[in-house]
C-alpha positions in Angstrom: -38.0 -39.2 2.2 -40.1 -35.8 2.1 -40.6 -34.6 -1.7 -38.7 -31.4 -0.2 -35.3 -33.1 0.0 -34.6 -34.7 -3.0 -34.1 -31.7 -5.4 -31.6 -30.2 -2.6 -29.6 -33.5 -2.6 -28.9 -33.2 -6.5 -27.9 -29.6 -5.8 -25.4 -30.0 -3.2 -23.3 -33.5 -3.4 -21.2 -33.9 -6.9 -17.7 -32.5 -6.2 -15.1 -32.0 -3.4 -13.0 -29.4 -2.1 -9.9 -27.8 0.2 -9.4 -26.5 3.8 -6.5 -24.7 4.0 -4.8 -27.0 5.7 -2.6 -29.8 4.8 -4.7 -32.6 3.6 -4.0 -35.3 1.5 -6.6 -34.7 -1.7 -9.2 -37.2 -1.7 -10.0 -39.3 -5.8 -12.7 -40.9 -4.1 -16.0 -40.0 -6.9 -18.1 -37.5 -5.2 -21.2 -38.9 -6.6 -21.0 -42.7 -4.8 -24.1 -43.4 -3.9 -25.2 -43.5 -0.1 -28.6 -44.6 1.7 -30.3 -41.2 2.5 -30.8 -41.0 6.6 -33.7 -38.1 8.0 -34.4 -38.0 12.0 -36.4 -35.6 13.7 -33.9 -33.2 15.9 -33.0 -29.3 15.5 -29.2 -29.2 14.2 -26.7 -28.3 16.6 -22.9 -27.2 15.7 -19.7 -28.5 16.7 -17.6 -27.7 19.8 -16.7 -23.8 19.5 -19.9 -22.6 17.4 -22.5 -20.7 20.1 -25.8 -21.0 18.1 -28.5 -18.1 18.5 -32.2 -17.5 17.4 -32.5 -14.6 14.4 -35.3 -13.7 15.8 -37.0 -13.3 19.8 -39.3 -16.3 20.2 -42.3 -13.6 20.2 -41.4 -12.8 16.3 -44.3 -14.2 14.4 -42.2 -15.4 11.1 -43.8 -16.9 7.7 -43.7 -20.4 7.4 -41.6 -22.4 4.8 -42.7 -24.7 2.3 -43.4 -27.7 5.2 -45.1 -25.5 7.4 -45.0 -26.6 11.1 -43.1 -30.0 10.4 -40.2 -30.7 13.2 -36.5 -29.6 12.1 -35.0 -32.8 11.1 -31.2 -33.2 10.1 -29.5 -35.8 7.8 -26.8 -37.3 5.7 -26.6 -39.5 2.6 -26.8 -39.6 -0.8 -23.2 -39.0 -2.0 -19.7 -38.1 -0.6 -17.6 -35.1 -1.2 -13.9 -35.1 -1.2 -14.6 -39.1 0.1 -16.5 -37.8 3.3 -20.6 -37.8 3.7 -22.6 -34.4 4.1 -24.9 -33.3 6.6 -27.9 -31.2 6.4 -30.7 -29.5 8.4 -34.3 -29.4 6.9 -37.9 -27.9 7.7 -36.2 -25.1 9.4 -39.2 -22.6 10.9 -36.8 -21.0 13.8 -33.9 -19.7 11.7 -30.4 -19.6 14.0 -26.8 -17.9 13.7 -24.0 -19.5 15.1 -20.7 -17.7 15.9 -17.3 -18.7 15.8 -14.6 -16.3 17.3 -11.0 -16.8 16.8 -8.6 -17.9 19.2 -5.8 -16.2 18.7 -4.8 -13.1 16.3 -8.3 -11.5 15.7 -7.9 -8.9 12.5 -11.2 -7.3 13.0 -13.6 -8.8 10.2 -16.2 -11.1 9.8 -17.5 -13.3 7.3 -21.4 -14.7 7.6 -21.6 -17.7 5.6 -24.8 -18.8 3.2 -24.8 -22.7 2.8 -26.6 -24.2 0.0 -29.0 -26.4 -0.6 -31.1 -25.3 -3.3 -33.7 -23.5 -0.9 -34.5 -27.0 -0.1 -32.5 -27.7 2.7 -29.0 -26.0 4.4 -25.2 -28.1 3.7 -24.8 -27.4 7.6 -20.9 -29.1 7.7 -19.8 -29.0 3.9 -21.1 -25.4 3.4 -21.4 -23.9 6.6 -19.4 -24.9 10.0 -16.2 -26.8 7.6 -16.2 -23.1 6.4 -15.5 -21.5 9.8 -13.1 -23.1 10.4 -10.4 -21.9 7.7 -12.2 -18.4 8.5 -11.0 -18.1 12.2 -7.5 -19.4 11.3 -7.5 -16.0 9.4 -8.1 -14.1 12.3 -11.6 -13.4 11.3 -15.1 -14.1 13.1 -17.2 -16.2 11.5 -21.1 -16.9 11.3 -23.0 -19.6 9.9 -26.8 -18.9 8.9 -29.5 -21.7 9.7 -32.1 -19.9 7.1 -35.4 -21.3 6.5 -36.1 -23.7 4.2 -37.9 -25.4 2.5 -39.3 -22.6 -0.2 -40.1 -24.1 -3.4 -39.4 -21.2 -6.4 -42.6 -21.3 -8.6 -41.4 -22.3 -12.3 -38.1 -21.1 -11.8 -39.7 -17.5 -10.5 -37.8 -16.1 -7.3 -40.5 -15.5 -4.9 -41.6 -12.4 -3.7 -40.9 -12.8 -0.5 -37.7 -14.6 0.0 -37.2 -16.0 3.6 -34.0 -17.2 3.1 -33.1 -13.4 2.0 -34.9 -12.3 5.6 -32.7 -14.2 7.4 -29.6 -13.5 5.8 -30.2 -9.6 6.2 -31.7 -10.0 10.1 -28.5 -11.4 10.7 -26.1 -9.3 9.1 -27.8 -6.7 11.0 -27.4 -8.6 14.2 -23.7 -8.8 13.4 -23.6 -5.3 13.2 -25.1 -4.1 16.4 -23.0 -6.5 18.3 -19.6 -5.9 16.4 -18.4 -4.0 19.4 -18.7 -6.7 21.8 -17.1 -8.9 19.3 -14.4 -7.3 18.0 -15.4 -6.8 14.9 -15.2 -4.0 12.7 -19.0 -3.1 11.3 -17.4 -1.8 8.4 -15.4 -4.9 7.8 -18.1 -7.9 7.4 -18.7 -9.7 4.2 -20.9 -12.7 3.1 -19.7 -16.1 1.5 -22.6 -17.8 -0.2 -22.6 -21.4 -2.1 -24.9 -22.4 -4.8 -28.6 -21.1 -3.6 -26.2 -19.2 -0.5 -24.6 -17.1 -3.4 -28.0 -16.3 -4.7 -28.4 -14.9 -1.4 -25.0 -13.4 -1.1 -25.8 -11.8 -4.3 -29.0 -10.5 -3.6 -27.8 -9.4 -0.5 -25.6 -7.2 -2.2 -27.8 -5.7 -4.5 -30.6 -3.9 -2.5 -31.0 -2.9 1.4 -35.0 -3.2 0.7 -36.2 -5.7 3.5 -39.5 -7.3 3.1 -39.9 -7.8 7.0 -41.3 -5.4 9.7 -38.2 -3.9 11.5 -37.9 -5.3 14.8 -35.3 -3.8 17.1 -32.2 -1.7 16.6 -30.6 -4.5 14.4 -32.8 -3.9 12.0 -31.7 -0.6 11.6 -28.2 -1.4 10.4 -27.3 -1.7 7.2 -28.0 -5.4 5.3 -25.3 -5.0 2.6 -22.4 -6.9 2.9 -18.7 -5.2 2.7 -17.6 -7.9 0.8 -19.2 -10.4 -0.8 -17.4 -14.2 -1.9 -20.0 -16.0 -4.6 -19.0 -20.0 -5.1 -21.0 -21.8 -7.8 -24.2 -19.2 -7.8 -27.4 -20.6 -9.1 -30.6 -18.9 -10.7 -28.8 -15.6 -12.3 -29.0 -16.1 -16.1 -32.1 -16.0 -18.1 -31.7 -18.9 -20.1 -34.5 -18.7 -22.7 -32.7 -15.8 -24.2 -30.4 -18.6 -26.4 -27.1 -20.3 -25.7 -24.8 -17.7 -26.0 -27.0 -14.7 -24.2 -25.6 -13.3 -20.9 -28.5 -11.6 -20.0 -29.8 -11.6 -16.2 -33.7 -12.7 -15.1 -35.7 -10.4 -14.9 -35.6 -10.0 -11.8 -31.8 -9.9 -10.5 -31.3 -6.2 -9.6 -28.2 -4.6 -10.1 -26.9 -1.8 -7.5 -23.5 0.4 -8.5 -23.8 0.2 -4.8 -22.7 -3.8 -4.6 -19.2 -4.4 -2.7 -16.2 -5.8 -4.2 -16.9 -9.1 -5.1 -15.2 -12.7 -5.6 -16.8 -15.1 -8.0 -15.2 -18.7 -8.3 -16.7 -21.6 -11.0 -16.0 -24.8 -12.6 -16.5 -24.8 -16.1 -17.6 -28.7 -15.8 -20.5 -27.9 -13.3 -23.8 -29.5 -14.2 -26.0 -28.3 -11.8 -25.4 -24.1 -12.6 -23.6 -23.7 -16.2 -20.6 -21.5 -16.6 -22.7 -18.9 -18.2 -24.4 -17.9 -14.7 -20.9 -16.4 -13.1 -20.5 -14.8 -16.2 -23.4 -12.9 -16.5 -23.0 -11.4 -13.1 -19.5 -10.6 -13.1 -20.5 -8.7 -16.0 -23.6 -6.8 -15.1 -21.2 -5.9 -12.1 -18.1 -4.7 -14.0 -21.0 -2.5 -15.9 -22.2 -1.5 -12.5 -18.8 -0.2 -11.8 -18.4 -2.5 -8.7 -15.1 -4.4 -8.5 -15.4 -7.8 -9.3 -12.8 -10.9 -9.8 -13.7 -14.1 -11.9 -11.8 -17.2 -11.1 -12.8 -19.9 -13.7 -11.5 -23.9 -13.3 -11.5 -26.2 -16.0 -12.9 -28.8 -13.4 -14.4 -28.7 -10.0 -18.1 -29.8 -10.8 -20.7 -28.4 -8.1 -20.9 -28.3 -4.2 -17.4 -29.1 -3.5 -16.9 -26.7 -0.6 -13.5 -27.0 1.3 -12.9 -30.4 0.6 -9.8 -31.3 -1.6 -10.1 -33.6 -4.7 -7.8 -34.2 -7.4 -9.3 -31.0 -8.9 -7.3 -27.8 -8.8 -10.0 -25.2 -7.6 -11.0 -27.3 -4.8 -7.5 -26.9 -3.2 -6.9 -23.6 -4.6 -9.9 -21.2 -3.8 -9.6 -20.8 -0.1 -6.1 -20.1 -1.2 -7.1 -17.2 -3.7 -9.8 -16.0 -1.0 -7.4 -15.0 1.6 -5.1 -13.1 -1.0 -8.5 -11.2 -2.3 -9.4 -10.3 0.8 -5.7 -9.2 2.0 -5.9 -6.8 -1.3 -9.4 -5.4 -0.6 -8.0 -4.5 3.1 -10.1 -7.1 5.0 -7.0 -9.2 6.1 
């Protein structure tokens, strides 16, 4: 197993969480260890998902971490909510795939940031298992391949943040082809877990892109209408002592942000309780509407999976009342 997987696997399988639907809430531990499996493939979704390149094939894009290495995918190393995870690594070509929903479409869209501590993407658990509670609310839905792996230099963002190019390049792409969608361009948010809600959050901060533009996409706005942060990573400055909720240095803060959703387990041990809190706050200061939904239990990177933990079967839940009171739904 590469050295560029196994901080990603510590970041994304502890905990468990729910769908939306009616599912019987899994007590299975979310930590049981499982042999870690890697092949060689480029990830494709499920049935329904149509999965597009970012960028034309001519686009000459910076390399991550593992430079030409094939796209491999994999599973392993724990369960959440009593089911394994999947993954995509060594992504060079990022990709955007697109649900639509069936029936009752209500004009919005969500893209969707999975985590995987910049390391590697959740594919199922963060990204596609998502989709599918977002079309049953009449909303399109997009999850982002982004590419990975970019290591953070003692705990410094880098300058130049691919996964922060790919997440703008496709809110942009969203954009231009709302029309032909059916989506509102006013009306499309971001949901982003663990290293996605970094994104999410940077996202909403700045329209500054650090990439030639490229076409008429590029030209659209990159900040989100909405934006949904689940167990966000890498906000607080932590040598500033135990009880300081001051941001790092370098996590902007724009009055310009869109409402925003934050949800947290106070028992996570991968991101402590103190990162939500310290962006929630620089928000409210910002003046940008913001909501803070704090669980007693819930650990980290439970995604829609139901355990015997309230938040897991109550966000989604909470997310669809949110967005019916900020006029998305």
């Amino acid at each position: 197993m590469s050295r560029f997987i196994i901080p990603s696997i510590l970041a994304v399988g502890i905990a468990g969480a729910a769908c939306g639907q009616i599912i019987k809430p899994s007590t299975s531990p979310a930590n049981t260890a499982l042999p870690k499996n890697e092949r060689a493939g480029v990830w494709q979704p499920p049935q329904g998902g149509v999965q597009t390149p970012l960028w034309p094939a001519s686009t000459p894009l910076a390399k991550p971490d593992s430079g030409d290495r094939p796209e491999a995918t994999g599973n392993g190393t724990g369960l959440v909510g009593g089911r394994k995870w999947h993954w995509a690594s060594y992504v060079t070509r990022p990709t955007m795939t697109l649900y639509l929903p069936k029936g009752r479409n209500v004009g919005a869209a969500m893209l969707v940031l999975p985590g995987g501590g910049f390391e590697v993407i959740a594919t199922d658990l963060e990204g596609t298992e998502i989709c599918d509670w977002v079309v049953q609310q009449g909303m399109a839905c997009a999850v982002l391949k982004y590419r990975v792996p970019q290591a953070w230099p003692e705990g410094q963002r880098p300058k130049v943040l691919l996964g922060l190019e790919d997440a703008q390049r496709a809110m942009g792409l969203l954009r231009q082809q709302a029309s032909s969608y059916g989506i509102d361009p006013h009306k499309i948010g971001v949901i982003g877990f663990s290293a996605g809600a970094y994104l999410a959050a940077n996202m909403s901060n700045t329209e500054e892109r650090t990439y030639p533009l490229a076409d008429a996409a590029d030209r659209q706005s990159p900040r989100p209408d909405f934006a949904i942060v689940a167990y966000t990573a890498r906000m607080l400055d932590s040598s500033k002592g135990r009880n300081s909720l001051e941001l790092r240095p370098y996590v902007t803060i724009s009055p310009k942000a869109p409402p925003t959703l934050i949800f947290h387990a106070m028992n996570d041990p991968m991101d402590a309780i103190r990162q939500p809190m310290a962006y929630a706050l620089a928000l409210s200061d910002a003046g940008v509407p913001v909501d803070l939904r704090l669980y007693a239990k819930g650990g980290h990177a439970f995604g829609m999976r139901p355990t015997a933990d309230p938040i897991t079967r109550e966000w989604p839940g909470q997310v669809k009342q949110w967005l019916h009171d900020i006029g998305m739904l």
